[in-house]
N, C-alpha and C positions, 0 to 999 in steps of 0.2 A: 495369346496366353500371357498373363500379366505374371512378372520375378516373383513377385510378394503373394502370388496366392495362399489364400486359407483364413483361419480366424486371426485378427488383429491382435497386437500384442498386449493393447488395454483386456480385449477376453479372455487373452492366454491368463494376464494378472491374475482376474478375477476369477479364472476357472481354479487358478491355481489357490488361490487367498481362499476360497470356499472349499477346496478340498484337503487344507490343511487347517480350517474349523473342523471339519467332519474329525479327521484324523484326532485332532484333540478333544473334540467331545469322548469318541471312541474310546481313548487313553483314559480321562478321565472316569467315564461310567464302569471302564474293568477294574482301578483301582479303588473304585466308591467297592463297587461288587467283590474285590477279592477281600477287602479290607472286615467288610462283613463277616464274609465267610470265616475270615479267620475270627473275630472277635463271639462266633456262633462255636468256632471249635475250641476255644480257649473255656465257653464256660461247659460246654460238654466234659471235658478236661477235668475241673474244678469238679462240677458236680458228681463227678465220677469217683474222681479221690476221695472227695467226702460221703460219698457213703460206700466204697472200701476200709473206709478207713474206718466206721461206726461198726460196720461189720466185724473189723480186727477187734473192735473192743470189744464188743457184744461177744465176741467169740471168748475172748480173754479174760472176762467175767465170766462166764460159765463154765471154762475148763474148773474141774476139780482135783487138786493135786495134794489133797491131803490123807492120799492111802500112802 
C-alpha cells in the first residue's frame, strides 16, 4: 500500500480551480438574476404609483363641493 494514495495534488488543484469557476459562475447568474428581479419590481412600483396617482386626480376632478 503506497503513503501518498489517491488523486495527485496537481488534480486536487484542478478539481479544486474548476470547482471554484462553477462556484463563481453560480454567484454570478444569482446576482445577474436577482438584479433583474428587482429592476422588474422597481417598475412594477413606478407604474403603480402612476396610475394611483391619475386615479387621485380623476377622482379630485370630479368630486363636487359646491353645495
Amino acid at each position: 500500500m503506497e503513503i501518498g494514495s489517491g488523486p495527485s495534488s496537481q488534480v486536487q488543484l484542478e478539481v479544486l480551480k474548476k470547482s471554484t469557476e462553477v462556484q463563481e459562475q453560480a454567484v454570478n447568474q444569482l446576482l445577474q438574476d436577482s438584479s433583474q428581479q428587482l429592476k422588474e419590481q422597481q417598475e412594477t412600483v413606478e407604474k403603480t404609483q402612476q396610475a394611483s396617482g391619475a386615479a387621485l386626480i380623476g377622482l379630485g376632478t370630479s368630486i363636487d363641493i359646491s353645495a
